[in-house]
N, C-alpha and C positions, 0 to 999 in steps of 0.2 A: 619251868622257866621259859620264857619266851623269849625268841630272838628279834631283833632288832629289824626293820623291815631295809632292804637295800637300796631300793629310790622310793621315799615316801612320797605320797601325794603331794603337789602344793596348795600348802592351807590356802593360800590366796586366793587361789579361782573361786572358792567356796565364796568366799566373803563379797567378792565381783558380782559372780550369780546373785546374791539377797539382793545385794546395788543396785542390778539392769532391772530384775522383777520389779524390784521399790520403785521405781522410775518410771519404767511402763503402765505400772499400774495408777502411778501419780495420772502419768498426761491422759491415761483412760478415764479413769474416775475425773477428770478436770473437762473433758471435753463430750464425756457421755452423761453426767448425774448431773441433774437441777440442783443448784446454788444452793437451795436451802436442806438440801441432803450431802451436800459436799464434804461435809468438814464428820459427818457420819461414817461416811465410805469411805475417809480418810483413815481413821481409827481402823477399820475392819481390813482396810490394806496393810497398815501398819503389825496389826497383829497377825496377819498372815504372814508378813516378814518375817514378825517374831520364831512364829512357828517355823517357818521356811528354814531360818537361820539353826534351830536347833537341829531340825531335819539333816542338813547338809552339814553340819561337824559333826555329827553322828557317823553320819555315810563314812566322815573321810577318817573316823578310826583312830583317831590319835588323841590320847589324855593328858598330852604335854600341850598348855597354850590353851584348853578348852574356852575358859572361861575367856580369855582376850580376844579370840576369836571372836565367840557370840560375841561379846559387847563391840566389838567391831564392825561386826553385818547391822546389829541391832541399829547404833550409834547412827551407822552410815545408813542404813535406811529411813531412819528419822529425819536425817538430817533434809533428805533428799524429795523426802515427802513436804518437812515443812518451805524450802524452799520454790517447790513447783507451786506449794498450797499458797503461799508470797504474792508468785507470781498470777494466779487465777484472781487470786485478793486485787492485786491493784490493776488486773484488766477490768474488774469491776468495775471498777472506779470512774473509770474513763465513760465518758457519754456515746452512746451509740449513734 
């Protein structure tokens, strides 16, 4: 039987980390890749999250909450990609 841990990790910082990566990686891929490959390296950042996200509640060890976690970094890094991704969209837009 296994004992209970006495200060577990905070699930949160986990879910932060995917967040900052998701976002970094947004305004990299938005200000380094050609427009017509953008929405490409979007996907491949996104699934890097993914992966990241699984990674990092692995790390922190805990099988209570697993599943809300993931869909939580996942959730929050999509969200964060499509928003930057918005953003890149309607600087297009605009005339140079």
């Amino acid at each position: 039987m296994s004992e209970p841990a006495l200060a577990p990790r905070n699930a949160l910082g986990g879910v932060m980390i995917v967040w900052a990566v998701a976002l970094v990686a947004a305004v990299v891929i938005g200000l380094a890749v050609p427009e017509e490959w953008r929405v490409t390296w979007l996907l491949i950042g996104f699934g890097g999250s993914i992966l990241l996200s699984f990674a990092m509640q692995l790390w922190y060890g805990q099988t209570t909450g697993f599943i809300f976690r993931v869909a939580a970094s996942t959730i929050g890094a999509l969200v964060l990609l499509g928003v930057v991704s918005a953003g890149f969209g309607l600087a297009a837009l605009i005339p140079a």
